[in-house]
Every structure is written in structure tokens, then in C-alpha cells.
C-alpha positions as CSV (number, residue, x, y, z in Angstrom):
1,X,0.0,0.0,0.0
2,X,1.2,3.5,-1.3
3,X,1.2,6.4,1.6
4,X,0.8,10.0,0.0
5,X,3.7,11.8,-1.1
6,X,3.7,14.2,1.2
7,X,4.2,11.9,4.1
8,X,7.2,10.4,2.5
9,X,9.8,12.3,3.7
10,X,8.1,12.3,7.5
11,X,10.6,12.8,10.3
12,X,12.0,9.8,12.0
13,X,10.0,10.2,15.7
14,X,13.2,10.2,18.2
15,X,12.4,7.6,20.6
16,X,12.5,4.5,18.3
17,X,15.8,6.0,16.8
18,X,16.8,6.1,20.7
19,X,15.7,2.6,21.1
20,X,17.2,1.6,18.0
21,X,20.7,3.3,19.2
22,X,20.7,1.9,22.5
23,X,18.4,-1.4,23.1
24,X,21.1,-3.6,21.7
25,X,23.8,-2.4,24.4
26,X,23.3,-2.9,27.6
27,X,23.5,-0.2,30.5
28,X,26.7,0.4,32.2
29,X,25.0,1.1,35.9
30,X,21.9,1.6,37.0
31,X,19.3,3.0,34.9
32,X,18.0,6.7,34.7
33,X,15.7,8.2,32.1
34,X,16.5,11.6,31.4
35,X,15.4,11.2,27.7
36,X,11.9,11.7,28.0
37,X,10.2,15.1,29.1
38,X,7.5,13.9,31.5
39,X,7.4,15.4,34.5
40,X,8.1,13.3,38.3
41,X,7.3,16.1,40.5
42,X,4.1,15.1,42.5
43,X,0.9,16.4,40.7
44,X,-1.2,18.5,43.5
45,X,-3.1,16.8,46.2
46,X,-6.2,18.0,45.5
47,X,-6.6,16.2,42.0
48,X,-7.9,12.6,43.7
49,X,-10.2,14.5,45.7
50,X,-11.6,16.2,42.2
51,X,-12.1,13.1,40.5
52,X,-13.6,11.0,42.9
53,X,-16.3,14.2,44.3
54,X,-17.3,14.6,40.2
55,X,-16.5,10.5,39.2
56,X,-20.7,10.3,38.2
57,X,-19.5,12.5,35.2
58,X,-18.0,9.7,33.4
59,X,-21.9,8.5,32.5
60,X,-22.3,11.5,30.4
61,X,-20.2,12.8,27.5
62,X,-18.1,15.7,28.0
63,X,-18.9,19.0,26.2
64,X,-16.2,18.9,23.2
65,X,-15.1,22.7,23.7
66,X,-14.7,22.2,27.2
67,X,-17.4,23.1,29.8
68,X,-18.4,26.9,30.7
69,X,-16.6,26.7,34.0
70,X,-13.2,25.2,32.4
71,X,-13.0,28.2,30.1
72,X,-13.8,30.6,32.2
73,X,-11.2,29.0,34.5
74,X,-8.9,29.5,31.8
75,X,-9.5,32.6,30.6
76,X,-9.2,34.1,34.4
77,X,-5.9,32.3,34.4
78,X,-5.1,34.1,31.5
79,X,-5.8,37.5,32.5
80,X,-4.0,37.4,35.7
81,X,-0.9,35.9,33.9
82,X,-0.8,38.0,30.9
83,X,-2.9,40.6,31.8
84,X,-5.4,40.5,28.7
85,X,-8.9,39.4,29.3
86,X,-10.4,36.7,26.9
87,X,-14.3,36.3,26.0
88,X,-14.0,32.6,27.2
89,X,-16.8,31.6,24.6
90,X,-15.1,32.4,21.5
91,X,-11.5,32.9,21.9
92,X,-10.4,29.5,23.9
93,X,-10.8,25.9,23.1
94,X,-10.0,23.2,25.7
95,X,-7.2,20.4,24.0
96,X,-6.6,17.4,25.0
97,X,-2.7,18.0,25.6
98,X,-1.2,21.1,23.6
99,X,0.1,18.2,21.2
100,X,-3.4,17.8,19.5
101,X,-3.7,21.5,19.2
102,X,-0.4,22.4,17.5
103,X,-1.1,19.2,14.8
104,X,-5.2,20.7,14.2
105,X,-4.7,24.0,14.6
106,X,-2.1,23.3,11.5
107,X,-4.7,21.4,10.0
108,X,-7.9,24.2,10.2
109,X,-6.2,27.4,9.1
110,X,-3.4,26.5,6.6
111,X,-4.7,27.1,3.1
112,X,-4.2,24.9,0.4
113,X,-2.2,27.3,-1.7
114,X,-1.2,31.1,-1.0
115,X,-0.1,33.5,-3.8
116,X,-0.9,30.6,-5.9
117,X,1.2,28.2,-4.5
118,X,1.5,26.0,-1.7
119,X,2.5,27.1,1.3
120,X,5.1,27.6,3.3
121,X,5.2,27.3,7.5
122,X,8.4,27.9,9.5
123,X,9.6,26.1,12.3
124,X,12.9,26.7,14.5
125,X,15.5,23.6,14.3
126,X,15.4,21.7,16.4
127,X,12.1,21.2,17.0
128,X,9.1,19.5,18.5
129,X,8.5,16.7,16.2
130,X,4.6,17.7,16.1
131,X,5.5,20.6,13.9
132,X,6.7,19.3,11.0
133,X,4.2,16.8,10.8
134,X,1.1,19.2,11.0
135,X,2.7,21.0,8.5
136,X,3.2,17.9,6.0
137,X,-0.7,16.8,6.7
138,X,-2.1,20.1,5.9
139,X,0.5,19.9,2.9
140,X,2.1,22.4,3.6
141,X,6.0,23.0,3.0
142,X,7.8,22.8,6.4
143,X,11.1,25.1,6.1
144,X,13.3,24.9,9.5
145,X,14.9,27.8,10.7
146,X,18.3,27.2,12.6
147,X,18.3,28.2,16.0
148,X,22.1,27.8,17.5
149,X,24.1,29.4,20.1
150,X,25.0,32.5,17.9
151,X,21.4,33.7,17.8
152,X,20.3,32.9,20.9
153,X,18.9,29.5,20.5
154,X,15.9,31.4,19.3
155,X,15.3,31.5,15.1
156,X,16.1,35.0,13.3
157,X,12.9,35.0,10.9
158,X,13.9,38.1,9.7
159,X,17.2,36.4,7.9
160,X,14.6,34.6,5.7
161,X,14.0,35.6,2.1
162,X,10.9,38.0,1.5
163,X,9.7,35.7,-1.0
164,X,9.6,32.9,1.3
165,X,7.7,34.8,4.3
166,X,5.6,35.7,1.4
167,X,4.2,32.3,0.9
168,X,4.7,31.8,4.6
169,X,0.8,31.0,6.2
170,X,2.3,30.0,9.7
171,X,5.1,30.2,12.0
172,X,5.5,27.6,14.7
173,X,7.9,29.3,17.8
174,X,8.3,27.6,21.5
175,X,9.5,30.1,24.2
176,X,11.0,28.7,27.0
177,X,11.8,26.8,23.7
178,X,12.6,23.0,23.7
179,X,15.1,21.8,23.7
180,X,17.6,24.9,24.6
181,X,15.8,26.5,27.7
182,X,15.8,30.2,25.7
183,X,12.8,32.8,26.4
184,X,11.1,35.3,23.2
185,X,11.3,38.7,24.9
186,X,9.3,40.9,24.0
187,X,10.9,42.1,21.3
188,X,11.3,39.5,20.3
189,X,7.7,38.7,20.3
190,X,6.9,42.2,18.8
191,X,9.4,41.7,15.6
192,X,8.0,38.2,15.0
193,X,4.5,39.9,15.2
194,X,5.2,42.9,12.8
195,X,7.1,40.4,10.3
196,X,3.6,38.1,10.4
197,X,1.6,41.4,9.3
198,X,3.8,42.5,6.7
199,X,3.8,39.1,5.5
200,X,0.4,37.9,6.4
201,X,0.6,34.5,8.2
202,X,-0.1,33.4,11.4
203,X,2.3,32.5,14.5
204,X,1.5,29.7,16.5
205,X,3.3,30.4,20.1
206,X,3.6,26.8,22.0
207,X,4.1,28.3,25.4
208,X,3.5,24.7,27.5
209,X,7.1,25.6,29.1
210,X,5.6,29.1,30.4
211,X,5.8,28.7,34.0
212,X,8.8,26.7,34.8
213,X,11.3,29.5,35.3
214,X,14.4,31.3,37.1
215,X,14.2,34.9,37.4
216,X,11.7,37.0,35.6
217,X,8.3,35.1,34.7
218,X,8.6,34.9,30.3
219,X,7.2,37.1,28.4
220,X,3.5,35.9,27.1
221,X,3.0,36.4,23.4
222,X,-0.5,37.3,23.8
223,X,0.6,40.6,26.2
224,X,3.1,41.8,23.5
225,X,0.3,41.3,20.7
226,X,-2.4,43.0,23.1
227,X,0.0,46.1,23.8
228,X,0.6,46.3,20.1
229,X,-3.3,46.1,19.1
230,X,-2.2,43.3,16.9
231,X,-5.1,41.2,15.3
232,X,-6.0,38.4,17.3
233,X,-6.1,36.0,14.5
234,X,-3.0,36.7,13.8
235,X,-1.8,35.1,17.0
236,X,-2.6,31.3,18.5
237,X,-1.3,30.6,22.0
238,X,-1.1,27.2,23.4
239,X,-0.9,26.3,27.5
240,X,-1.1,22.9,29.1
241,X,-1.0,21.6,32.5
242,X,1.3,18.8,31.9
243,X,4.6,20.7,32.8
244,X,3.1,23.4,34.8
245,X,1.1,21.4,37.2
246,X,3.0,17.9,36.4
247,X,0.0,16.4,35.1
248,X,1.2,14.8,31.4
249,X,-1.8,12.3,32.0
250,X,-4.6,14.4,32.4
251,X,-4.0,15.8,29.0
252,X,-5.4,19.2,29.7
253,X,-4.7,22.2,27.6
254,X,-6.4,24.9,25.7
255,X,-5.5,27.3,22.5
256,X,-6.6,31.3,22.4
257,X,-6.6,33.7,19.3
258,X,-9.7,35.5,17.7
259,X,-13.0,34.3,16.9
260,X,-12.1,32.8,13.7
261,X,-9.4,30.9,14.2
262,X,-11.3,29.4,17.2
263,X,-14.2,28.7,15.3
264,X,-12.4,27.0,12.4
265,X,-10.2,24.8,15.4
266,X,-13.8,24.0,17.1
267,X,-14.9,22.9,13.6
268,X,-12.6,20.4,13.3
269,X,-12.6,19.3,16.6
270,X,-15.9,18.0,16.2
271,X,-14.5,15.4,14.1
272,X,-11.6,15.1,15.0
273,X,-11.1,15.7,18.7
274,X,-11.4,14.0,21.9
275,X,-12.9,16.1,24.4
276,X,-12.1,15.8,28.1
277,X,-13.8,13.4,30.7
278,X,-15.9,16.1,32.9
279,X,-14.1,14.8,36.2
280,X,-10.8,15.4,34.6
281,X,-12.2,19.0,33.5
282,X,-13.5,19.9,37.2
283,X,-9.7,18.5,37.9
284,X,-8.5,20.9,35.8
285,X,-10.5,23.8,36.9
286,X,-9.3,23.2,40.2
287,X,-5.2,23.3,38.8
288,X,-6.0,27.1,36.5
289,X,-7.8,28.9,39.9
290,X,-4.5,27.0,42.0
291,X,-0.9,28.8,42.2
292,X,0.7,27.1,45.0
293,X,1.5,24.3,43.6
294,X,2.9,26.1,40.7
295,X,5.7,28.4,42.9
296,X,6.5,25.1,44.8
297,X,7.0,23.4,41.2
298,X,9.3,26.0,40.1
299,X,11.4,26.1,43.5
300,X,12.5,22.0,43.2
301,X,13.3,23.1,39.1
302,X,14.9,25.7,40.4
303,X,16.9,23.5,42.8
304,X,18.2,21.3,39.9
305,X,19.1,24.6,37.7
306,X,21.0,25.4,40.4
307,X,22.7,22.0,40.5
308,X,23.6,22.1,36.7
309,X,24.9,25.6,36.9
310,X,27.9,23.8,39.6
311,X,28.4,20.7,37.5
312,X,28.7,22.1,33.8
313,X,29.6,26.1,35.2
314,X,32.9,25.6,33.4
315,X,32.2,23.3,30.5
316,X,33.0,25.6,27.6
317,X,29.3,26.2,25.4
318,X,27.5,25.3,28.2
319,X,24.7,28.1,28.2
320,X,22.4,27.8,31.9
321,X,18.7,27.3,30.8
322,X,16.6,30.3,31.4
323,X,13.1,27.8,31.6
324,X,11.8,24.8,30.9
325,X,13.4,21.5,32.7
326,X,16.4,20.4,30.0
327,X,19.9,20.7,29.5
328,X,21.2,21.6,26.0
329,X,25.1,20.5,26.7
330,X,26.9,20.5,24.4
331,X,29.5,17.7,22.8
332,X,30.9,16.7,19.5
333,X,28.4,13.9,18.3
334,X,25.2,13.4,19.8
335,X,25.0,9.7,18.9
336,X,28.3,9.1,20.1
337,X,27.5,10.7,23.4
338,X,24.7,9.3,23.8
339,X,25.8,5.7,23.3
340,X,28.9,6.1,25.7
341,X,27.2,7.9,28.4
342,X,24.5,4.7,28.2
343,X,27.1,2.0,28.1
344,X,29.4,3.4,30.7
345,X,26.3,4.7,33.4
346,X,23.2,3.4,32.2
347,X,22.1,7.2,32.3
348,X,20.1,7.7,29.1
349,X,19.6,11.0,27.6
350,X,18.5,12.2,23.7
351,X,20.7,12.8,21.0
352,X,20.0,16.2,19.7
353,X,20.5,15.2,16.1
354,X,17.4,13.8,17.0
355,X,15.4,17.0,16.9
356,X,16.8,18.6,13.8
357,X,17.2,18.6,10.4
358,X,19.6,19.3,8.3
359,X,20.3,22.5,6.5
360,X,23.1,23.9,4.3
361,X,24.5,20.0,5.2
362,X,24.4,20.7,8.8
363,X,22.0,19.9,11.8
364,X,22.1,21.8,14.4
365,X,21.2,19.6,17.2
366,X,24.3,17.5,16.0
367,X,26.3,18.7,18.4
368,X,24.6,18.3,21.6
369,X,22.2,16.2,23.8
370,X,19.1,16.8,25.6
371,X,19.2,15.8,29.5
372,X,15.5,16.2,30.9
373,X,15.6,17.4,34.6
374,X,12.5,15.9,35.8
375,X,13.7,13.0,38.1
376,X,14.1,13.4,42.1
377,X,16.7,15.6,42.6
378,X,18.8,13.1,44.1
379,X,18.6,11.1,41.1
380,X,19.2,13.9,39.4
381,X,22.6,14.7,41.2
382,X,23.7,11.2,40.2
383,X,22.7,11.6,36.4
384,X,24.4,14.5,36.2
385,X,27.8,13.8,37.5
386,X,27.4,10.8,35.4
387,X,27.0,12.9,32.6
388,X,30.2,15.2,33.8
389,X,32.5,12.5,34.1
390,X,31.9,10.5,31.2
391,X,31.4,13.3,28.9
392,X,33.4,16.3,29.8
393,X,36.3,14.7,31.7
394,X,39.2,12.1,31.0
């Protein structure tokens, strides 16, 4: 059987590759996971009690854009995050996981052609593997944008040809971005914004990193666009609670822009979507309203920031995270690291070849790896020495 063209060149989803890489060798110590992005802080207390009070909800099905209370939930969050108030009717749309709304979102607003042709949609490199993707199943062109150390890990748009952003329909951009730990300013925010008017196309800002931070909270792209009296459909933000409340198994998120876009997401939700149990929603209203567990979240990241900053201080390229939970550290072959760090400590981590492509003959990620902070802290002390003395001494 003959798959469409444009899924032919689909990229290689890491984790078999890491399984491929590793699985035939086996692990020099004990085993620690600091490949995989899912959270291990403890989720708050109150989530049991939320399910089990609302459990009679399971007999009914769940409204597919989220219940009234859940968006309203959401869009109070917003407003007293980013300081822009949201009509929670028609500007959010409940996900199940930010992952479903960055492929869909792809899906219901890229055009089939623009300017006559088909379009373009930019993505920084590396990247979440979800953008591409999206990008190939609305048939779109995905074009990658390097984003190294000389540029901030973030992507200079602005170095791309005019007639490219021309045909350009949507830009994808993570701040805290993964997997470097960098943060848009604003800006930054405000020259990505300006460059999508001139150009007319959308940017898609996947912001599911937002509140794991040191310092200064991140700038929100929805503030910059609201100071600037942008267009709200030229902007779609994305949230979830799976880093920010360490709760990758509720699969709770939500998307904001204007009416339209909304609309058109909602559309294809209906077909396509799968709406949220309404005990996991009253769960989830109960996490947006709740910011303690949030600051004490960020205090044990903070803790392990900390940590890395003493271990890899004086590795030279090593750049301290500003958010999010990984390492970027760099090395001369990801692969290479990546096998000799598993065969000599059984501490496995992700090549960062792994998230990039290659451009001009050269893939960024290539020379680095990805080391997820999310164990216990005292794991994480281990994995990181680990990491130190196989890698960066001897």
C-alpha cells in the first residue's frame, strides 16, 4: 500500500531512533531516564479528591469545547498571567494536551495554496516533532529555521528571504523553547508579530514551558500582541497543565486567538477531537484557579538549575537554561555521546540530532544532547555527575 507523497519524507519520531541506538547495548550502571520530558514532581493533592467528588461525570459525555466553567477558569488564568482578558466563549478551546492542538490547529487554518502556491510554515530547528508533521498533513512545505548558540537558541525570521515569508501561512515558535531552555522577549515577540503582518501569516506560540522558570516570569506572546493592538487572528497561543502542574496524564490544555481561528479549530474538533472526561475538567479547573503548587514546582526546578549551573559552570558552550526543565550540553556527536554515556552509566539521555534537520548540510542539534531534569533531585545529582565524568572529563 502507497502512503501520499507528502508523508514520505516524515521525520524519524526520536524515541525508536533512541531505542534503535541503545536497546542492543546494555547499560553500564543503573538505569536513569533523562530522555523523556514527562514530569516526576508530585501532581497536587487535591486532583484525587476532584475526580472521585465529580467520578458520576463519566456517565455522560463531556462537552467537546470544554465546559463553561473550564473556560472561564482558563481565561481568568489568563488575564491574571498576561494581563489580557479573553471572552472565554469564542477565543479559547479546551485540547486534549497542547500536542493535538499544535497538529489541528495546522490542519484548520493552513490554506491549500497562497499566492498561488503551496504554502510555506516555518519552524525553528530543532524542534518539536509535532510541527513538521502538522505541516506535511495540511500539505504544507515545512522550512526549518536554525536556532544555534549564535542567535540565541531562538530562530532570526527576519534572515529569511521576503519571498519565502511571502508564501509563509504559519510560523510555529516555542518560548522557554525546547530543547535549549531560551525565552522570546518581548521584542522579540513584537518583531515576530510585525514580520507576520507584513507578511500575512499566522504565528503559532507553544508556550507549554511558560511557568517553569528562574528569574523574571517569560514574556507571554498574547501581552506583547495585546500592547501592540495586533489582530487576534494573527496570533494562537497554546498552554497545558502537563509541565506546569506535572500532570502529562490528564491531558489538559487549551488554544486562544480570535473568533475565527477558534471557530475553524472548534470545527474540526468535532471530528476530530477528543474532548475531556468532565471529572478530569472539574480536575482541571481546580489546577488554572490553584498557584501554589505552581511556585512550589518551580522552587525544586529551580533546585536542579542550580545544580547544573555547579556541574557544567565551566564546561565551555555550556549556556544555563533560562526555563523549561532540560539541558542543552553540548558535545561533538550526539550519537556518540549518547551511546557512551548509556554504556558506561546506564544514564540515558537524547541525542539532539534527534530534533533537527539538516540545512546547508548541517544539523544543528548534532552537536549536543538533551538531559530532561525531571527525576528526584537526588537522582538527578547522580545523572548528572554521570553525565560530567563521562562526557566532559578524561
Amino acid at each position: 500500500m502507497q502512503f501520499p507523497e507528502r508523508f514520505s519524507n516524515l521525520p524519524e519520531y526520536a524515541f525508536p531512533r533512541l531505542r534503535a541506538l541503545l536497546d542492543s547495548h546494555p547499560a553500564g550502571g543503573e538505569e536513569l531516564a533523562m530522555s523523556l520530558g514527562e514530569p516526576k514532581h508530585p501532581f497536587p493533592t487535591f486532583i484525587t479528591e476532584e475526580i472521585v467528588k465529580n467520578a458520576a461525570g463519566f456517565a455522560n459525555y463531556p462537552p467537546n469545547d470544554g465546559s463553561a466553567e473550564l473556560l472561564s477558569a482558563i481565561a481568568d488564568w489568563v488575564n491574571k498571567r498576561f494581563n489580557v482578558k479573553l471572552d472565554a466563549a469564542t477565543q479559547i478551546i479546551t485540547l486534549n494536551g497542547t500536542r493535538e492542538g499544535l497538529f489541528n490547529a495546522c490542519i484548520a487554518t493552513c490554506p491549500e495554496v497562497k499566492n498561488g502556491k503551496r504554502p510555506n510554515v516555518l519552524m525553528p530547528n530543532p524542534f518539536y516533532q509535532v510541527y513538521a508533521v502538522a505541516t506535511m498533513t495540511a500539505g504544507a512545505n515545512p522550512v526549518y529555521v536554525n536556532a544555534t548558540a549564535e542567535n540565541g537558541f531562538l530562530p532570526d525570521f527576519s534572515t529569511v528571504s521576503a519571498e519565502t515569508l511571502d508564501n509563509t501561512t504559519i510560523v510555529y515558535l516555542c518560548s522557554p523553547s525546547n530543547p535549549q531552555g531560551a525565552v522570546a522577549t518581548s521584542e522579540y515577540w513584537r518583531n515576530l508579530l510585525e514580520l507576520a503582518e507584513k507578511h500575512d501569516f499566522r504565528v503559532f506560540a507553544d508556550e507549554c514551558y511558560s511557568e517553569i522558570y528562574r528569574g523574571d516570569a517569560p514574556t507571554g506572546a498574547i501581552e506583547v500582541a495585546t500592547e501592540m493592538g495586533a489582530n487576534p487572528e494573527r496570533l494562537v497561543i497554546f498552554h497545558s497543565l502537563s509541565k506546569r502542574s506535572n500532570l502529562p496524564g490528564l491531558r489538559s490544555g487549551f488554544a486562544a486567538s480570535g473568533p475565527q481561528n477558534i471557530a475553524a479549530m472548534k470545527q474540526l474538533r468535532n471530528y476530530a477531537g477528543t474532548p475531556l472526561p468532565l471529572p478530569l475538567q472539574h480536575a482541571a479547573i481546580r489546577c488554572w484557579r490553584d498557584e501554589d503548587h505552581v511556585v512550589e514546582n518551580r522552587a525544586l526546578y529551580g533546585a536542579k538549575f542550580k545544580l547544573a549551573d555547579e556541574i557544567f559552570g565551566d564546561v565551555d558552550g555550556y549556556v544555563p537554561p533560562q526555563a523549561g526543565f532540560f539541558l542543552w550540553l553540548p558535545v561533538k556527536d550526539s550519537e556518540e555521546a549518547t551511546l557512551k554515556l548509556w554504556k558506561a552509566s546506564g544514564v540515558k539521555v537524547l541525542p539532539g540530532a534527534y530534533l533537527g534537520r539538516e540545512v546547508d548540510g548541517h544539523n544543528p542539534g548534532h552537536g549536543y544532547i538533551r538531559a530532561a531534569m525531571v527525576a528526584p533531585i537526588d537522582d538527578m545529582t547522580r545523572g548528572l555527575h554521570e553525565i560530567r565524568r563521562h562526557l566532559y572529563e578524561g
